[in-house]
N, C-alpha and C positions, 0 to 999 in steps of 0.2 A: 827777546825775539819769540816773537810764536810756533811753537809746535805744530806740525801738521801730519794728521795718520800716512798722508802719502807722503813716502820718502823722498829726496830728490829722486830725479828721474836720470836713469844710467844713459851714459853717451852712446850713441843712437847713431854715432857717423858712419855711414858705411863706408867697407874699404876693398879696394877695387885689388883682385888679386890675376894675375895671369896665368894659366899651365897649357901645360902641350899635352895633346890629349891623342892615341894612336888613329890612324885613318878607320880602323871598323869599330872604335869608340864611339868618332863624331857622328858615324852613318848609324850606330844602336839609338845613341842619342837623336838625331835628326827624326830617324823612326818610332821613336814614345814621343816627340812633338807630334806627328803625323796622327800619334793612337791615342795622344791627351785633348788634342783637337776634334778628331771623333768621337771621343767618350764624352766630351763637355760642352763641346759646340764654340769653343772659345781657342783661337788661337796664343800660347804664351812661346816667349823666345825661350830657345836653348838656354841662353846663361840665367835666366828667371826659373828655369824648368830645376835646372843646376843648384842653383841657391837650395829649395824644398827639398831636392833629394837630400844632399848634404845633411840639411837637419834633421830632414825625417831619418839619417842613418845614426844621428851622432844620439838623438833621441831615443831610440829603438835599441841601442845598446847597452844593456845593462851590468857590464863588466867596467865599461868605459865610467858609465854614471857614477861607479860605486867609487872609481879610482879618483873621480875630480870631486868627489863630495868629501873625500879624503883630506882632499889638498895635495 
């Protein structure tokens, strides 16, 4: 079999997860839609808004990074 420098490619399935979220959550949230749509001129939904934050926080944590590079 041949070698290839790209590795396979990691499962990629996204998975759909549910949470309850308090009433002045979803109105903070509804309102960075309202402020992401004026700053960028592009409407994105709440749960797409959701996903970036998530990673932009799990990203931007460098306590977190150091404990999962850990194992």
């Amino acid at each position: 079999m041949t070698e290839l420098k790209l590795a396979q490619l990691p499962d990629r399935t996204p998975i759909k997860l549910a949470i309850a979220v308090s009433p002045d959550l979803k109105e903070a949230l509804g309102d960075y839609g309202e402020a992401y749509q004026e700053t960028y001129g592009r409407t994105e939904s709440v749960p797409d808004l959701i996903r970036f934050m998530l990673q932009a926080f799990l990203e931007s944590d460098r306590a977190f990074a150091k404990r999962r590079a850990r194992g």
